[in-house]
C-alpha positions as CSV (number, residue, x, y, z in Angstrom):
1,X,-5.1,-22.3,3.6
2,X,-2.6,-19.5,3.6
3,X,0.7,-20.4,3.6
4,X,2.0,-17.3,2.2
5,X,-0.5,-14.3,3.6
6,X,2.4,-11.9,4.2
7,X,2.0,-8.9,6.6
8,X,-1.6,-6.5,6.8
9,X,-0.3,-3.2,5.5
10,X,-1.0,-0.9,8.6
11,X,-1.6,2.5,6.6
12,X,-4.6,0.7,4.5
13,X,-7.6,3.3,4.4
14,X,-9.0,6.5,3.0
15,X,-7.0,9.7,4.2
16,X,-8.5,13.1,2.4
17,X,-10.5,10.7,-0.2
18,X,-7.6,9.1,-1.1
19,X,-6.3,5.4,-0.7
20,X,-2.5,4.2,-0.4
21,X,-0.4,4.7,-3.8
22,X,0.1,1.5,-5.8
23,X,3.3,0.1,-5.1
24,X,6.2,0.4,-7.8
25,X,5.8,-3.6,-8.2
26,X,3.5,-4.6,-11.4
27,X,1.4,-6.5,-9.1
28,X,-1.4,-4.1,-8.3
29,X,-3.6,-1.6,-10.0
30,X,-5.1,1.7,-8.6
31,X,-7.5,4.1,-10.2
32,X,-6.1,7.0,-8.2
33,X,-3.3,6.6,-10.3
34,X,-2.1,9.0,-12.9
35,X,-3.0,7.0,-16.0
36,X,-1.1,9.6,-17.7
37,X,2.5,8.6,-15.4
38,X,1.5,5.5,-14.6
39,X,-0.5,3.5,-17.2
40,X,0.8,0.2,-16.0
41,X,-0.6,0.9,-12.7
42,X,-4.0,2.7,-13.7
43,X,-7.5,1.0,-13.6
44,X,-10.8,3.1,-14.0
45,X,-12.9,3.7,-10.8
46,X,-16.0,2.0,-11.2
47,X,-19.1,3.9,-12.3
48,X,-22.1,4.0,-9.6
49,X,-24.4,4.8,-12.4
50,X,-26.5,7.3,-11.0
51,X,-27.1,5.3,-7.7
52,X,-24.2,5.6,-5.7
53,X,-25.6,3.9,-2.6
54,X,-27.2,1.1,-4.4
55,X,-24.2,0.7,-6.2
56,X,-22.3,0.6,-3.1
57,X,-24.5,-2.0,-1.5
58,X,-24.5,-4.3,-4.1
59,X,-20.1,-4.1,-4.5
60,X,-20.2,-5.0,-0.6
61,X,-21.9,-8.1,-1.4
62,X,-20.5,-9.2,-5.3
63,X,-16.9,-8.4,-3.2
64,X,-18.3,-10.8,0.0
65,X,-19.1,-13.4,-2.6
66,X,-15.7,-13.7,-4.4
67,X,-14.1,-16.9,-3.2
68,X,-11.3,-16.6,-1.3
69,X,-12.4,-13.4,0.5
70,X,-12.4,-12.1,4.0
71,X,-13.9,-8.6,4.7
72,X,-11.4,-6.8,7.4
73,X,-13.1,-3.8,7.1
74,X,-16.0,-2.1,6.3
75,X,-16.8,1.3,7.2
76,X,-19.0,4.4,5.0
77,X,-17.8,3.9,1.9
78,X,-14.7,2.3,2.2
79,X,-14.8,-1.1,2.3
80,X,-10.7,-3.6,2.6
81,X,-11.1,-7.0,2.1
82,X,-8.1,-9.8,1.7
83,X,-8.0,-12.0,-1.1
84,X,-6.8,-15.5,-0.5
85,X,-5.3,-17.2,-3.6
86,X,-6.6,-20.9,-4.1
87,X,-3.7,-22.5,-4.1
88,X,-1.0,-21.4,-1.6
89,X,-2.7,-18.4,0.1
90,X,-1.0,-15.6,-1.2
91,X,-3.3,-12.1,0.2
92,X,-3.8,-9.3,-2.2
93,X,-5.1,-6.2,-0.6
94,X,-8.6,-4.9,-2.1
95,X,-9.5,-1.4,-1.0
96,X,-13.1,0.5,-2.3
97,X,-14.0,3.9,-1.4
98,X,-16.9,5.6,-2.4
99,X,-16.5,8.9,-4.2
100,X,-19.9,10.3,-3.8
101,X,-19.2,13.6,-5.1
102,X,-18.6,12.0,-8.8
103,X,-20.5,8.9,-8.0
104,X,-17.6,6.6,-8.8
105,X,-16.1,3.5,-6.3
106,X,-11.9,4.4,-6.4
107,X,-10.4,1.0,-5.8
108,X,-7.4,-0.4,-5.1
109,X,-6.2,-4.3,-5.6
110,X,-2.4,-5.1,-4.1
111,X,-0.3,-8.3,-3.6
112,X,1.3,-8.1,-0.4
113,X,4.5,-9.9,-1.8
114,X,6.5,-10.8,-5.0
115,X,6.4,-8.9,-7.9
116,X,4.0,-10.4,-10.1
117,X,0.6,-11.4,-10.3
118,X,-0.5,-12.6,-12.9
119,X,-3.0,-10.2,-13.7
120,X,-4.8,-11.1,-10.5
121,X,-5.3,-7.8,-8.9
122,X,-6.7,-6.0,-12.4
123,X,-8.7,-8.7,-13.1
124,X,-10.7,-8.8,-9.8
125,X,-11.2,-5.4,-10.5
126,X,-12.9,-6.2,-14.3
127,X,-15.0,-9.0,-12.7
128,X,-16.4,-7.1,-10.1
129,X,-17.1,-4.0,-13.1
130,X,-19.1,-6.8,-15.2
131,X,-21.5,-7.9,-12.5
132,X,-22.1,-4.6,-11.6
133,X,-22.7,-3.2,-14.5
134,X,-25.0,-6.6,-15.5
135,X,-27.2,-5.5,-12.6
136,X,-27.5,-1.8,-13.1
């Protein structure tokens, strides 16, 4: 059920190996983000270690076995999903892009509206670092 999904971003996506800034709201986490500027924002990329396409593979399917998740779109390396909170439906935003040049996966988790989340957004982002790194 989502009764508060909010409107799909149109300028989601990679552009020159980048994804979108974080917005200035505390509800999403970016690790394209100066962690020197922006700490509150900042989250590390997660590490392919040493297999970047494995890696890859196996993110596409921990992220397509979250509950609450719909893959949008998924293209190679970059992967957006929406995140449906359990109870009223609120969307978060949840970009991946392969970096293959430093084998690390650049992510980036968004609410679409209010201001905070919890810790929802950065702790997707931890979750998804833990099984990887449990099946490396």
């Amino acid at each position: 059920m989502r009764l508060f999904p909010g409107i799909r971003p149109s300028d989601l996506g990679a552009r020159d190996g980048k994804l979108k800034p974080a917005p200035r709201t505390p509800n999403a986490v970016s690790s394209q983000t100066d962690p020197a500027t922006d700490a509150a924002h900042y989250i590390a990329p997660l590490a392919c270690h040493g297999d970047s396409e494995g890696t890859w593979t196996r993110l596409v399917q921990l992220v397509r076995a979250l509950p609450g998740v719909e893959i949008v779109t998924r293209a190679d390396g970059y992967l957006h999903a929406e995140c449906s909170s359990k109870l009223l439906g609120f969307i978060d935003d949840l970009e991946c892009l392969l970096d293959r040049g430093v084998d690390v996966i650049h992510v980036r988790s968004a609410a679409r509206l209010g201001r905070s989340d919890f810790g929802v957004n950065r702790a997707r982002i931890e979750t998804l670092r833990t099984q990887l790194s449990a099946r490396s």
